[in-house]
KETI-940536 format. One record per atom (N, C-alpha, C): residue in one letter; y, x, z. Coordinates in steps of 0.05 Angstrom, whole numbers, plus 5000, padded with zeros to 4 digits. Layout:
BEGIN
AYXZ ...
END
This chain:
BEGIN
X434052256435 X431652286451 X429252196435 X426252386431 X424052246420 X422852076437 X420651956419 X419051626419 X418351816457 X416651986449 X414852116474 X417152156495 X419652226485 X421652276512 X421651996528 X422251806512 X421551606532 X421051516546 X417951526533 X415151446543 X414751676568 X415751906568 X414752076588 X416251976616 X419451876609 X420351646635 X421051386639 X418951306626 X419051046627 X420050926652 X418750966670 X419250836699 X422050866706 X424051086699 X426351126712 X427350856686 X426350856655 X428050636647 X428450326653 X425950316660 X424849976667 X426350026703 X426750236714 X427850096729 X432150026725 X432350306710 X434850226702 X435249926681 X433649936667 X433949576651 X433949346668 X433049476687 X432449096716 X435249196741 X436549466729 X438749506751 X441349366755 X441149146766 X444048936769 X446948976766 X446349356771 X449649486771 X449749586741 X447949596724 X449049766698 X449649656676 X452049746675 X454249666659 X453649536633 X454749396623 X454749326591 X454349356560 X454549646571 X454949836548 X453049966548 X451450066575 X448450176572 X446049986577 X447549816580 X445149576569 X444649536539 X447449606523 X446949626491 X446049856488 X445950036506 X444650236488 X441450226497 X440650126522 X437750116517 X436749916494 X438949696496 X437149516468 X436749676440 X438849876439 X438850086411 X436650196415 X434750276436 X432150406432 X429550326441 X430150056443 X428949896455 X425949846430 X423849846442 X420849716424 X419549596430 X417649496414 X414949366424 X413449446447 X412949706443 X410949936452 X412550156483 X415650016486 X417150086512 X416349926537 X415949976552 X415749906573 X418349766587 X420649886581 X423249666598 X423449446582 X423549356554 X423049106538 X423948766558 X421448786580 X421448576591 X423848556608 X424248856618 X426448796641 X428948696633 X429248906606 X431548696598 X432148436587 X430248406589 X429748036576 X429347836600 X430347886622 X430147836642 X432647896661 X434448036644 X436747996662 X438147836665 X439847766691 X441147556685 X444047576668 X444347846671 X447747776649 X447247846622 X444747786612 X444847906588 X446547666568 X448147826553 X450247616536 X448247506512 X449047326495 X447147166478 X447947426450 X449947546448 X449847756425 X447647966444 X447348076461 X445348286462 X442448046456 X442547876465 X439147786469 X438447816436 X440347716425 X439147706386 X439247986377 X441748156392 X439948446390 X437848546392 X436548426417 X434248506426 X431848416410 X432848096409 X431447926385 X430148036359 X431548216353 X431848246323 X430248616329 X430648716341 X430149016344 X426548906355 X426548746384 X423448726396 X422948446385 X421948366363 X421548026365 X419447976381 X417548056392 X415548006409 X416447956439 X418748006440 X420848046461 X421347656460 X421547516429 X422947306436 X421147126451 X418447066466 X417446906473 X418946906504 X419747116511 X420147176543 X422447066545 X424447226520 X427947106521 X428346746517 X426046716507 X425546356508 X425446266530 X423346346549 X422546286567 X424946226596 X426246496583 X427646516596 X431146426602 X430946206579 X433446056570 X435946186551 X434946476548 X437346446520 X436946516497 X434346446484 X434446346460 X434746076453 X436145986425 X436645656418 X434845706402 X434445396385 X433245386361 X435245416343 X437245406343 X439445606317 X438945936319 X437046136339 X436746306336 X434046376320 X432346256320 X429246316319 X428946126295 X427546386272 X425546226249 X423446086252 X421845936254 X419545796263 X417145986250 X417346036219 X415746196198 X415246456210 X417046636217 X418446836220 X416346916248 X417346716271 X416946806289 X415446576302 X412946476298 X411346246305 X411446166340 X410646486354 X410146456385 X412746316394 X414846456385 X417546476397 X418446176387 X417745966377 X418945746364 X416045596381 X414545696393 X411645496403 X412845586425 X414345806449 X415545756463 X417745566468 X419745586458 X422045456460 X420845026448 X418745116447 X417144806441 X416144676466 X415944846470 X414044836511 X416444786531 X418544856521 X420944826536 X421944656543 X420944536519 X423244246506 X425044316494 X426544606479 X428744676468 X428244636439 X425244596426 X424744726403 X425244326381 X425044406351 X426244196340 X423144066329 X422943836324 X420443696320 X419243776298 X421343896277 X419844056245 X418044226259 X418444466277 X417344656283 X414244526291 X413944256307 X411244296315 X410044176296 X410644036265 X409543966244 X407644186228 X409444386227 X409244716221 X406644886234 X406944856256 X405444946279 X403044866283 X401944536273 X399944406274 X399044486252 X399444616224 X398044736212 X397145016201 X397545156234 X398945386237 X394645576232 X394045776218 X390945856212 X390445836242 X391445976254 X390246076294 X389745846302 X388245806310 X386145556332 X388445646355 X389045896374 X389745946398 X393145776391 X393745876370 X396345826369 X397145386357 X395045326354 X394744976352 X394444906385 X393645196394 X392344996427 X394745006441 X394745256436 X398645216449 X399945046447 X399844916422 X401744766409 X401144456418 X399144396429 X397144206448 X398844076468 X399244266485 X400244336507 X403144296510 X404544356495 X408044166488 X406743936495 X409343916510 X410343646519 X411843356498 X412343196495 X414543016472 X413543186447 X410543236441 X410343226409 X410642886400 X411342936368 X411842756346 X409642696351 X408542336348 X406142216349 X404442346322 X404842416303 X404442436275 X402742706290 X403642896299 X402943126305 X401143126326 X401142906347 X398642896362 X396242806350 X396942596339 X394442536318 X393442706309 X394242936290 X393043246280 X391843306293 X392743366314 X391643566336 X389143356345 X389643186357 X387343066363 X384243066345 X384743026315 X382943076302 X382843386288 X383843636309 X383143806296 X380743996299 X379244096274 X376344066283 X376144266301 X377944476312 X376244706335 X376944436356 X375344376373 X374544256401 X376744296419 X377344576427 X379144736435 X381344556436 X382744486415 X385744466404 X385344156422 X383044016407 X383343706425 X383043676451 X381643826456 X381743866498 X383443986507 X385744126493 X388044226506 X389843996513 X389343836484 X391843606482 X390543386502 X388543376503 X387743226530 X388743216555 X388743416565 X389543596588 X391843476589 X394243516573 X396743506579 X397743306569 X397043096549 X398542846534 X399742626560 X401842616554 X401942416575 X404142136557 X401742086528 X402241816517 X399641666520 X399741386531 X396841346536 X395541276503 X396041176486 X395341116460 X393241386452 X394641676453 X393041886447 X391541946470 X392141866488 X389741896518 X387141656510 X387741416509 X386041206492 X384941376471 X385141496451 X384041566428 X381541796439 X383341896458 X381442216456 X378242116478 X379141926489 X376641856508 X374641766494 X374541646465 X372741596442 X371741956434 X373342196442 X372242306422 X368942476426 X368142546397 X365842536404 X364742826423 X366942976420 X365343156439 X366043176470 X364143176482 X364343186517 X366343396527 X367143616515 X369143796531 X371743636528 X372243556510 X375243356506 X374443066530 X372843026540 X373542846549 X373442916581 X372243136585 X373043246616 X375243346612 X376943486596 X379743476594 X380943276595 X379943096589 X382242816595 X382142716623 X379842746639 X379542696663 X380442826674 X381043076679 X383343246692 X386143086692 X386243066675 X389442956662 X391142676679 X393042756704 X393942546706 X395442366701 X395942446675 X397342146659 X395542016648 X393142006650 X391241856639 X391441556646 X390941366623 X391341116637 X389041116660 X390240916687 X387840886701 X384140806689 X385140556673 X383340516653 X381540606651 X383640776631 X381541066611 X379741216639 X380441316653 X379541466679 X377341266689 X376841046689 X375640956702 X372640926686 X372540846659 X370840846633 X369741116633 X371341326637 X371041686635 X368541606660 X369941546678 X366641566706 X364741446704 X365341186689 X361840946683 X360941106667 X362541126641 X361741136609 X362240926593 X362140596608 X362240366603 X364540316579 X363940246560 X366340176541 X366440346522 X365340516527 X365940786502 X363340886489 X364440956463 X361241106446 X360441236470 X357641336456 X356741596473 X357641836463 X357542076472 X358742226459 X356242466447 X356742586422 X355642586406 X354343046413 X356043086428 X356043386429 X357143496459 X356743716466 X357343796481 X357344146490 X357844406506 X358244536509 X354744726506 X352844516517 X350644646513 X348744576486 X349144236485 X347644296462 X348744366432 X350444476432 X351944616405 X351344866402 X350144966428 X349245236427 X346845246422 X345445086445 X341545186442 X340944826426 X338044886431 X335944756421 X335444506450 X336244266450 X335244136467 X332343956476 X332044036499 X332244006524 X332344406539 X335744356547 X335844606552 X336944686581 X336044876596 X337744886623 X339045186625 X340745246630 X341445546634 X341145666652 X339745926653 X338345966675 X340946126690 X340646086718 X343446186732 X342846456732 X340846676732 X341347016727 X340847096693 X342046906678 X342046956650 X343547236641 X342647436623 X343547686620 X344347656595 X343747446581 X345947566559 X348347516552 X349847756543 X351947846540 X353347656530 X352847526507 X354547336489 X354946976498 X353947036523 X353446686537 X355246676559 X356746486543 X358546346562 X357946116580 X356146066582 X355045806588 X354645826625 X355845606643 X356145696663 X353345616675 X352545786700 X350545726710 X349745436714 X346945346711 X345245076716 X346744896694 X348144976680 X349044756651 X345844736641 X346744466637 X344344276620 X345144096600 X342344026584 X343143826567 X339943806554 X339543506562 X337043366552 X337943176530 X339843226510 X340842996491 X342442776513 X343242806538 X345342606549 X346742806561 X347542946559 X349643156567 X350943216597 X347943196609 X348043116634 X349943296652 X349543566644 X352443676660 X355143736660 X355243556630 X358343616628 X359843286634 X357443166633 X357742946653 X358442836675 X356643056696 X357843126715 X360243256717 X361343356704 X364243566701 X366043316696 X365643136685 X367942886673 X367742826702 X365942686713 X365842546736 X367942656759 X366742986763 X368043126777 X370843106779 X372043186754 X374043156746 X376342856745 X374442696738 X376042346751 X376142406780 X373642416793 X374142386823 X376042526835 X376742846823 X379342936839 X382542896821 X382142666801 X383942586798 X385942406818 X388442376826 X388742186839 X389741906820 X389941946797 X390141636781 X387941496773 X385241656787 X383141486778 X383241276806 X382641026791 X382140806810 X380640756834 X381340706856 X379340756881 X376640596876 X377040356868 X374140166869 X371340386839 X373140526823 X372040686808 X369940936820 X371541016848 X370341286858 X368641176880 X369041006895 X367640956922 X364240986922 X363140916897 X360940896908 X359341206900 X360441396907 X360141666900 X359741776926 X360641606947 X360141736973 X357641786980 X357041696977 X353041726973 X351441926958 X352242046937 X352242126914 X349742306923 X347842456902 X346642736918 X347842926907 X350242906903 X352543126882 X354443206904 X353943546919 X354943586942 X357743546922 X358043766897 X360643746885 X361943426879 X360443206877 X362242956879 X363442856900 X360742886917 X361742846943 X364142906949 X364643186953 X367043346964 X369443326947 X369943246922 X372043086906 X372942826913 X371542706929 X373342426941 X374142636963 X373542756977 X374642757005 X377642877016 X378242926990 X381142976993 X382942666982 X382542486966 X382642396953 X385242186973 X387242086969 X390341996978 X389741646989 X387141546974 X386341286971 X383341236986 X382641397008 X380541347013 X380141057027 X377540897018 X377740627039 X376640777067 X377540627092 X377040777121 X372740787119 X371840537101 X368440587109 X366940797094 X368940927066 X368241137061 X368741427070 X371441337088 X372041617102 X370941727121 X368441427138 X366341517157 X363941637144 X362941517121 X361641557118 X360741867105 X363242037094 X363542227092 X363842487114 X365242267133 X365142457163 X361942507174 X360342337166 X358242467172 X356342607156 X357542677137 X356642947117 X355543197123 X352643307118 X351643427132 X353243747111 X354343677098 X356443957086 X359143977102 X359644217116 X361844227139 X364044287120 X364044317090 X366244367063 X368144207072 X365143907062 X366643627061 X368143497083 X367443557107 X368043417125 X370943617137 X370543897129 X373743957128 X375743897111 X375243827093 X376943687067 X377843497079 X375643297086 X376643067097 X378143047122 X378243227140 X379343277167 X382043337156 X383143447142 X385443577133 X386943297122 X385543087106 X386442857092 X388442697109 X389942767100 X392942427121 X391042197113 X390642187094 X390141847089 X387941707109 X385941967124 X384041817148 X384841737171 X384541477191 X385141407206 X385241627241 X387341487252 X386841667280 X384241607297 X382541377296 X379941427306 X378641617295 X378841647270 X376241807255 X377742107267 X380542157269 X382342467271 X381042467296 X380942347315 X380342467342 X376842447351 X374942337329 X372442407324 X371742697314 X373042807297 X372443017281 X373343167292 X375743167315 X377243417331 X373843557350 X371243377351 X368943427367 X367143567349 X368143507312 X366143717302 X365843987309 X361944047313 X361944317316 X363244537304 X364244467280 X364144727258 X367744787269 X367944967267 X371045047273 X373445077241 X372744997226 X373845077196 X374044707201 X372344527210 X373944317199 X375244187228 X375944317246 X377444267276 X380144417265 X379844657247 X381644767239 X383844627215 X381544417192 X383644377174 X384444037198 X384443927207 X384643717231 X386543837244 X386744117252 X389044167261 X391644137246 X391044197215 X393644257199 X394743937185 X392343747189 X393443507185 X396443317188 X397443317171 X400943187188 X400942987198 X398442817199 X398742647217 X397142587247 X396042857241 X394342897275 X395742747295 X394142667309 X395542557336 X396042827356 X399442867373 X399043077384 X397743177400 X396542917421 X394343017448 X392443127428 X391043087410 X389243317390 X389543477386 X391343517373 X392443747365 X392743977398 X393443937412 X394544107433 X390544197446 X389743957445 X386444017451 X385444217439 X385944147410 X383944317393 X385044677395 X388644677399 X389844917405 X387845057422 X386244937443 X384945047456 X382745167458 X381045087431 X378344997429 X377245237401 X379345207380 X379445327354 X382145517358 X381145767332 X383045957324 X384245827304 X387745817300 X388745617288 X389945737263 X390045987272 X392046257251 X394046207263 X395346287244 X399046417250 X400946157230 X400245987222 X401945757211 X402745497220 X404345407212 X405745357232 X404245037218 X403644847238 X401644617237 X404544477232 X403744297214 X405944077201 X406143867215 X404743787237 X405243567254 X406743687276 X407343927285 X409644117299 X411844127289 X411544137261 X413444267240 X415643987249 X413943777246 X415743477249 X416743357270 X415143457296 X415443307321 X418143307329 X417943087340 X420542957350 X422543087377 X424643187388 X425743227406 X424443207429 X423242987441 X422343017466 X419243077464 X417843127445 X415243217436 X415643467435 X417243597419 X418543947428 X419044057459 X420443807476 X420343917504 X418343987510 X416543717505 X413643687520 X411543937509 X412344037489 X410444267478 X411944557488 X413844477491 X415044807506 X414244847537 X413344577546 X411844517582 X409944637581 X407844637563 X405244697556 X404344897573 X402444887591 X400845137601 X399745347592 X398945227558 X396945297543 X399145537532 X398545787531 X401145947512 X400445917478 X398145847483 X397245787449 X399445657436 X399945397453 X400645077444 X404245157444 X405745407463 X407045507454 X408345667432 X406245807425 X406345967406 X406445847378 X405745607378 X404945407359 X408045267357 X407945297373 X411545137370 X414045377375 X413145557372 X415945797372 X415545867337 X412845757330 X413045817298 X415645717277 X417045437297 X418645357285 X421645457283 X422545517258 X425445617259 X427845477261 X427845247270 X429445047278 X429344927313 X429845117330 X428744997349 X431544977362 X431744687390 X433944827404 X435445007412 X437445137423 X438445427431 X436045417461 X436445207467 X434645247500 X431545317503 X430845167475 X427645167483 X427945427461 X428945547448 X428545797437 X428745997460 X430645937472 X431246207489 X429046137513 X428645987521 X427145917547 X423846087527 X423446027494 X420246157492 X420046477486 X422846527479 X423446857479 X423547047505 X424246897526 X423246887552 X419346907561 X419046897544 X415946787552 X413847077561 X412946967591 X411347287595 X408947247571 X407847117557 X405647197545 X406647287512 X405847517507 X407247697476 X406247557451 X403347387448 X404147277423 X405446967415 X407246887440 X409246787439 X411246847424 X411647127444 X414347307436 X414147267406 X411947387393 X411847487369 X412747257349 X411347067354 X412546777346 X415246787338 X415346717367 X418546647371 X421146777353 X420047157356 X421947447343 X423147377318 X422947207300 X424047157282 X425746977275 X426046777299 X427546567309 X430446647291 X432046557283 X435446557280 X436146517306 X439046647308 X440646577335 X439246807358 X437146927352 X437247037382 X438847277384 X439447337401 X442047567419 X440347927416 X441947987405 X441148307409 X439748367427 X441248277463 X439548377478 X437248217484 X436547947472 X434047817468 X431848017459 X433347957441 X431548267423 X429748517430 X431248657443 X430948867462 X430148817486 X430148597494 X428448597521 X425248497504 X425348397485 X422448397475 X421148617471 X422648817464 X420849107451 X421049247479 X422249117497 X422449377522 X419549247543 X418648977536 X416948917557 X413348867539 X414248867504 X411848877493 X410849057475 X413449227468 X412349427453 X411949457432 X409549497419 X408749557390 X407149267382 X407149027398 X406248937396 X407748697382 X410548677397 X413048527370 X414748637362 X413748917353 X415949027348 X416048897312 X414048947302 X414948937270 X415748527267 X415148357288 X415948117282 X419948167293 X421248297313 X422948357323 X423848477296 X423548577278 X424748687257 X424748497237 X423548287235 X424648127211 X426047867217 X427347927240 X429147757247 X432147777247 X433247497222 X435447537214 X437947697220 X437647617246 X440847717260 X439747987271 X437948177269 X437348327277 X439648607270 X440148707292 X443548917277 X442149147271 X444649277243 X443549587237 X442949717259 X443749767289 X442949877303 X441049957314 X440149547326 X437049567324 X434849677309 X434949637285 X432949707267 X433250047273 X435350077270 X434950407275 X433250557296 X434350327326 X432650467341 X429350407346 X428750207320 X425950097325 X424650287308 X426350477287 X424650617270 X424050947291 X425850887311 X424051127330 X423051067354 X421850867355 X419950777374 X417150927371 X416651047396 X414751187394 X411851017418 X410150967407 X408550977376 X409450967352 X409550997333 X410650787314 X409050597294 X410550397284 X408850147283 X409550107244 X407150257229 X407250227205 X408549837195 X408149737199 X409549447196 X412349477204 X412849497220 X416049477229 X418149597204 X416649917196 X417450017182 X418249877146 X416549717140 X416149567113 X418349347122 X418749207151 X420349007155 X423849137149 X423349337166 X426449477159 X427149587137 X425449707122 X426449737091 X427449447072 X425849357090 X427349057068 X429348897080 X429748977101 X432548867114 X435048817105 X435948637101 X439648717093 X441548807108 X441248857138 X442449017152 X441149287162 X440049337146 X439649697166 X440649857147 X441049977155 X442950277165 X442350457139 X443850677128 X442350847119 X440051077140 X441551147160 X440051277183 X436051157175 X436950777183 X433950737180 X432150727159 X433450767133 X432250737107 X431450987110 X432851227111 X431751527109 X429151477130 X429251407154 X426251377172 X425051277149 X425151097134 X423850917126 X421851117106 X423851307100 X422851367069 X419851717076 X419751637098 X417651777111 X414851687110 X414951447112 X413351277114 X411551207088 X409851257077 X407651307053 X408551067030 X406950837042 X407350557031 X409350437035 X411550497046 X414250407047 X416350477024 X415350757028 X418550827013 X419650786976 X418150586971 X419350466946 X420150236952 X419750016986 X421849896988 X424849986998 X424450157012 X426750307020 X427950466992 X427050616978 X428250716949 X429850506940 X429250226939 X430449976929 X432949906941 X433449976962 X435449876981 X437649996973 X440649726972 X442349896960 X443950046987 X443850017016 X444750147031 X443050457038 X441650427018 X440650717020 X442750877013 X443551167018 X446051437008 X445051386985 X446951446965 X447151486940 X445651806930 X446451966941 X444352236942 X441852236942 X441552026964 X438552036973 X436551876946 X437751666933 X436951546913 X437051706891 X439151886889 X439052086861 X436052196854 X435952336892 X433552546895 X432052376886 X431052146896 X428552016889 X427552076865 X429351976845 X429052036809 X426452296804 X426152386824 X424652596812 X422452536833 X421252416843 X419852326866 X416452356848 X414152446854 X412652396848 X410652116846 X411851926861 X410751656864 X412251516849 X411451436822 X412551306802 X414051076812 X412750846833 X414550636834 X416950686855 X416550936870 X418651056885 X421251076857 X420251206844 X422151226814 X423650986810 X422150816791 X423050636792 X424250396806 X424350476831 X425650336848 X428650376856 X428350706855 X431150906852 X432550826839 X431350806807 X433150796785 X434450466790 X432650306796 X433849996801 X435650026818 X436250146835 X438150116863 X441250116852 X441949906863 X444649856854 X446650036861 X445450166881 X447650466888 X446750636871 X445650706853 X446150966843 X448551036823 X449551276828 X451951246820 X452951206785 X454151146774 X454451056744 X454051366731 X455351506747 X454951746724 X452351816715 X450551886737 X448251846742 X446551696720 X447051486712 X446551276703 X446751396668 X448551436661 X450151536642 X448051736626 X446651936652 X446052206643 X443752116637 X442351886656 X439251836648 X438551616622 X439851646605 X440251456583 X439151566555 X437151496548 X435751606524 X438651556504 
END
C-alpha cells in the first residue's frame, strides 16, 4: 500500500491501532508501516498490550513516538540513548525512570526549551540544579523555581536577580515558608536587578492595555519605574495564593487597594476569623464569594453571608462543606444552586438525610436525591416524588426497579427521560423502548449509545441520530454488519469509531490492513 494509501484512511487505521480486539500480529504489521507523519502512531503507543519487543519496534521505526511510549511506562533507560534521543530520555527524567548522567547531559543541552524541561524533573543531581539555576535564558531558572522542591536551591533562587524567577518561586509550594515570606516584604534580599518590562523598554514605562503591536508580549498595565512595580505585584500575588506562605506574612493585605490581592487571601486554608470579616465586607462580590465558599470561615460569618445580595456568593456558601444545614436548606430557597450535588449533603449524617427527604421544599429534595448512596427507603420514597426535577435527580440512583423506572417516563415524559437512561441497572429493554418514545429526546439518545446494556435493536435507533452515531458506531453490542457498513460512513469519526469496535469481525480486520 502507498504513503497516500494511507493517509487517504487514516481514520479507519487510528481506529484499528486503539482496537482492543486486534490481534498481535496486525499490531506488527501496523508498526511495519508505521511513521512520523501517520496519524495511528499515538494509538499504538497507547495500547495497553503492547509487548516491550513491539514498543522498540515502534521505537526504532517512529522515535518521536518515544516521548509518549515513556510516558506511558514502557520504555526503560536500558532502551533509550540520551544523545540519540534527548526528548525521550528528558521524558523518562520527568518520570523518575531516567539515570542522573542523562540530566548532566541535558543541562548542557543548545535548546533553552529543552534545559526548561529539564527544570522541571523532579530528584535532579544538586550539581545540575545549580546549572540550571545560573543558566543565563531566565526561562530555564523560573522553571526550576516553579518546581524545586530542595529548599537550599529555593534559598538561592530568591536572591536571583531577575524578578520573573522569583514570582516563580512564589508559586512554588515547596518553598521554604521563610523564603515566601521575604518574597512578600522583600525584606532580607538584594533588590532585584531586571525584570519582564524593563528588559524590554526604556524606563519609566507602562503598557498600554489596547497596545497593537504584534511582537509584545507584555501583559496589559505591566509597569516598571526602576522598582518593578508589577511584577511585584505578581510575586505578592503569587505568595498570597500560596498556601505555605505564612499567615502573619499575608494578613495585612486585607486592606490592600489590590482587588487582585485582596481576593488571593480569600480562599486562603489559614484565614484569622478578623480578617475573614473584614473581607466579608468587600465591596467586590468575586471576593466575598471566594470567601463564602472557604471552610476555614466561621458559622457566624456562614450564616451572615447566606443574606448577601449577590447570588454567586449565596451560591459558593451553598457549596461550602461546612455550611450549617438550616442554611443551606434556606438558601435552597432563595438562590439557583445548579445540578451538583452540595458537599455538606454529600456528608450528612442518617437522620439529617431523613430530615432532608421531609423537606417541603422539592428543591431541598432534589438536592439530596443527587446522592448515589442513599437508603433503599428514602430512594424509593424520592423516586416516588410528584415533583419531576426530583425524579430527574433521583433517575440515576443504583438499585432502582425497572418498573421504578417506567413509572417515571410514564408520568414525566421527556422530561427524565434522558436522566432514566443513564441509570445503571437500566435493562436492554428499557433503553429500547426509550429510543421510541415519541417525542424523542436527543439526550436520551447519546445516554443509550453509551450504555453497557442496550440492545443492538437500540444502537441501530441510535445510529439515526446525527451527533450520536459515533458513540453508538463504538459500541461493541452493536451487529457486526452494521459496524462493517459504517467503514464507509461519510462522517470520519463515525469511521473511526467502527474500525475501534471490538466487534468487528477479524477477517474484516485482516482486509483493512495496509
Amino acid at each position: 500500500m502507498t504513503h497516500a494509501h494511507i493517509h487517504a484512511h487514516a481514520h479507519v487505521l487510528c481506529g484499528l491501532a486503539a482496537n482492543t480486539a486486534l490481534p498481535s500480529e496486525l499490531v506488527d504489521r501496523l508498526i511495519e508501516v508505521a511513521a512520523a507523519d501517520v496519524d495511528f502512531v499515538d494509538d499504538l503507543a497507547c495500547r495497553g498490550d503492547l509487548s516491550h519487543a513491539q514498543t522498540l519496534a515502534l521505537f526504532a521505526r517512529v522515535p518521536e513516538a518515544g516521548v509518549l511510549l515513556a510516558r506511558e511506562g514502557r520504555l526503560t533507560a536500558a532502551d533509550v540513548d540520551p544523545v540519540a534521543q534527548p526528548d525521550t530520555a528528558l521524558a523518562l527524567l520527568d518520570e523518575g525512570r531516567g539515570e542522573p548522567e542523562w540530566a548532566r547531559l541535558l543541562a548542557a543541552d543548545p535548546w533553552a526549551v529543552r534545559r526548561e524541561r529539564l527544570a522541571a524533573c523532579a530528584g535532579l543531581p544538586p550539581d545540575v540544579a545549580e546549572t540550571l539555576a545560573a543558566d543565563p535564558d531566565v526561562q530555564v531558572a523560573a522553571e526550576l523555581a516553579l518546581w524545586t522542591t530542595v529548599p537550599e536551591v529555593a534559598t538561592r533562587l530568591a536572591e536571583h536577580p531577575h524578578a520573573d524567577v522569583r514570582r516563580a518561586l512564589a508559586w512554588n509550594e515547596a518553598t521554604p515558608p521563610a523564603v515566601l515570606a521575604a518574597l512578600v516584604s522583600g525584606e532580607g534580599l538584594p533588590p532585584a536587578r531586571r525584570c519582564p518590562v524593563c528588559e524590554r523598554e526604556e524606563t519609566p514605562y507602562t503598557h498600554a492595555p489596547d497596545c497593537d503591536r504584534p511582537d509584545c508580549d507584555l501583559p496589559p498595565g505591566a509597569s516598571c519605574d526602576g522598582s518593578h512595580e508589577s511584577t511585584v505585584h505578581d510575586i505578592q500575588h503569587a505568595a498570597l495564593r500560596n498556601p505555605a506562605t505564612p499567615t502573619e506574612a499575608v494578613v495585612a493585605f486585607a486592606d490592600h487597594p489590590s482587588t487582585m490581592l485582596r481576593w488571593a487571601l480569600a480562599e486562603r486554608p489559614d484565614l484569622p476569623p478578623e480578617v475573614s470579616r473584614r473581607l466579608a465586607a468587600d465591596p467586590v462580590p468575586g471576593i466575598r464569594a471566594d470567601l463564602a465558599g472557604n471552610p476555614a470561615i466561621d458559622e457566624a460569618l456562614m450564616r451572615a453571608l447566606a443574606d448577601d445580595e449577590d447570588p454567586d456568593v449565596r451560591r459558593h456558601l451553598a457549596h461550602n462543606p461546612n455550611v450549617p444545614l438550616d442554611t443551606l436548606t434556606r438558601l435552597a430557597a432563595t438562590t439557583k444552586l445548579g445540578a451538583a450535588l452540595p458537599p455538606r449533603i454529600a456528608t450528612a449524617s442518617t437522620a439529617e438525610v431523613e430530615e432532608l427527604a421531609r423537606s417541603t421544599d422539592p428543591t431541598v429534595r432534589m438536592l439530596l436525591a443527587l446522592r448515589r448512596d442513599l437508603p433503599a427507603g428514602i430512594r424509593d420514597a424520592l423516586a416516588a416524588d410528584p415533583d419531576a426535577k426530583v425524579l430527574k435527580s433521583v433517575a440515576p440512583h443504583p438499585g432502582l426497579s425497572e418498573a421504578q423506572l417506567r413509572a417515571m417516563v410514564d408520568r414525566h415524559g421527556v422530561r427524565v427521560l434522558a436522566k432514566v437512561a443513564t441509570n445503571p441497572d437500566a435493562s436492554g429493554a428499557l433503553l429500547e423502548d426509550l429510543t421510541r418514545h415519541r417525542p424523542p429526546v436527543q439526550k436520551a439518545f447519546r445516554e443509550i449509545a453509551r450504555h453497557p446494556h442496550a440492545t443492538p435493536q437500540a444502537l441501530l435507533a441510535c445510529l439515526t441520530v446525527t451527533d450520536v452515531r459515533s458513540i453508538a458506531a463504538a459500541h461493541p453490542a452493536l451487529p457486526p454488519e452494521a459496524v462493517v457498513e459504517l467503514l464507509a460512513d461519510e462522517d470520519r469519526q463515525v469511521v473511526r469509531a467502527a474500525a475501534g469496535n471490538p466487534s468487528l469481525p477479524r477477517a474484516v480486520m485482516l482486509e483493512l490492513m495496509p
